[in-house]
C-alpha positions, 0 to 999 in steps of 0.5 A, spaced: 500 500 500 502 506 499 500 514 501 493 517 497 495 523 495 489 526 495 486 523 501 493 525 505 490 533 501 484 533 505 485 529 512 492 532 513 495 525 514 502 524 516 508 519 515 515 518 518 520 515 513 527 512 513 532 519 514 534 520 506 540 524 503 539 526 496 546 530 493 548 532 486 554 528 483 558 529 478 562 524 476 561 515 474 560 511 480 567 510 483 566 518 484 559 517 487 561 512 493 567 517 495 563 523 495 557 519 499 563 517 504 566 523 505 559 525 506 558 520 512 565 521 515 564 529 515 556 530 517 553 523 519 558 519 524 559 521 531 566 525 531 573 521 533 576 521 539 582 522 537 586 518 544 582 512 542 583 513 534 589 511 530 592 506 534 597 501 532 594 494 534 599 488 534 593 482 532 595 474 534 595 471 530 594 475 525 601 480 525 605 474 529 602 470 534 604 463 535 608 458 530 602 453 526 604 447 526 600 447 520 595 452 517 590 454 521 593 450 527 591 454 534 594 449 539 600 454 539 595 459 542 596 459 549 596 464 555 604 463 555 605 465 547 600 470 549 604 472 555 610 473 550 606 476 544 604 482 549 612 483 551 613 484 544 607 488 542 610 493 547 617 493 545 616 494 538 611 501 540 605 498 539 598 501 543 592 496 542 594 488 543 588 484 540 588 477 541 584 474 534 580 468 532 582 461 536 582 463 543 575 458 544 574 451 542 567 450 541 564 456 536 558 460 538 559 459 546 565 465 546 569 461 552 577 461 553 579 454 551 580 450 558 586 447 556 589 453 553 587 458 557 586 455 564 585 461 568 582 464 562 583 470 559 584 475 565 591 473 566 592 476 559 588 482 559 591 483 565 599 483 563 597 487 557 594 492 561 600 492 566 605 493 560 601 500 557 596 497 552 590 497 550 586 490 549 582 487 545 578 481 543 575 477 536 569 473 536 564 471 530 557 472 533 554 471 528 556 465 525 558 462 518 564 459 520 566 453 525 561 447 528 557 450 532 554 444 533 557 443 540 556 450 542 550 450 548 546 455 543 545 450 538 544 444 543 538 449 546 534 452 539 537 449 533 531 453 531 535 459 532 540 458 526 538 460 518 535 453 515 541 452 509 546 455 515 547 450 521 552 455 523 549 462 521 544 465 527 536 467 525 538 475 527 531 477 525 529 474 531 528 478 537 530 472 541 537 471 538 539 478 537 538 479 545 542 472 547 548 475 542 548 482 545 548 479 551 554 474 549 558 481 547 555 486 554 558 479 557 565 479 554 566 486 554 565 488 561 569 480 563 575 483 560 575 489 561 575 490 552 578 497 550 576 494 543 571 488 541 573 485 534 567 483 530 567 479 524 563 475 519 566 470 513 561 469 508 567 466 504 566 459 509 558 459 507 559 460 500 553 465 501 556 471 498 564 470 497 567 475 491 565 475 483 570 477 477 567 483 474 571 487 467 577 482 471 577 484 477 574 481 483 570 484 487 568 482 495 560 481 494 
């Protein structure tokens, strides 16, 4: 259905709309998406702060961590290895130390790996803390890589997830959408989060992934 113009004439009916911005753009559409950046960052988003901006992150293990016996192997992921990345974030002048994907065994409950990080991840945000940096955490709330299976969610509401994705959680639903935020309200005060990471990998889904177009590949 949509507005009766002359009915809304005559009763002086009213709607609210989604915020729209319109601009006149010349140029092609490479020129169109920068201008509509440039005009997010300057009149839409909230100002930066600068202390908290422009820090130089030191990620494991994505700039070092551990030392994989093979790919994607995370049994080098420990607290000591931890202990030892966050002495070398500091001498080098990083400011922001965040500990990336592995540090959990089963996806979807967000717990440190008990054999790994047996006093859990206290111990690390603490050190990191002590040593002058900043600490942040990497999770994958929402699914779309790993076997959730196991995770307490999926034993409780396997009806939660996306019918063609048994690792992809149903955000539509209110229900899911307050357990995850209440997963991310919990790890942010527990550690203490000066930064949370957040990822999504639909390349693990085949959901979306890339395509090759004028031949050049672009993220869908």
């Amino acid at each position: 259905m949509g507005v009766n113009p002359a009915a809304s004439f005559w009763t002086r009916e009213t709607i609210k709309t989604p915020a729209v911005h319109l601009a006149h753009v010349e140029g092609d559409l490479d020129d169109t998406v920068q201008a509509m950046h440039d005009h997010v960052r300057k009149s839409v988003l909230p100002s930066r702060k600068l202390e908290r901006s422009y820090r130089i992150q030191y990620s494991v293990p994505g700039d070092q961590g551990f030392i994989a016996v093979k790919p994607n192997d995370v049994s080098g992921m420990t607290e000591q290895t931890m202990m030892q990345q966050i002495d070398i974030a500091a001498a080098v002048g990083a400011e922001l130390f965040i500990v990336d994907a592995g540090w959990w065994d089963i996806y979807g409950d967000w717990t440190p790996s008990t054999t790994r990080f047996p006093h859990g991840l206290e111990p690390v945000v603490d050190y990191a803390h002590k040593k002058g940096l900043l600490f942040g955490l990497y999770a994958e709330v929402e699914g779309a890589r790993g076997d959730w299976t196991r995770c307490q969610m999926c034993k409780e509401h396997p009806d939660w997830f996306l019918q063609n994705y048994k690792n992809i959680l149903d955000l539509t639903k209110p229900e899911v959408a307050a357990r995850v935020e209440s997963q991310l309200s919990q790890m942010i005060e527990q550690y203490k989060l000066d930064l949370y990471r957040h990822d999504y990998n639909t390349p693990f889904t085949g959901e979306l992934g890339q395509r090759q177009r004028d031949g050049i590949e672009e993220n869908l």
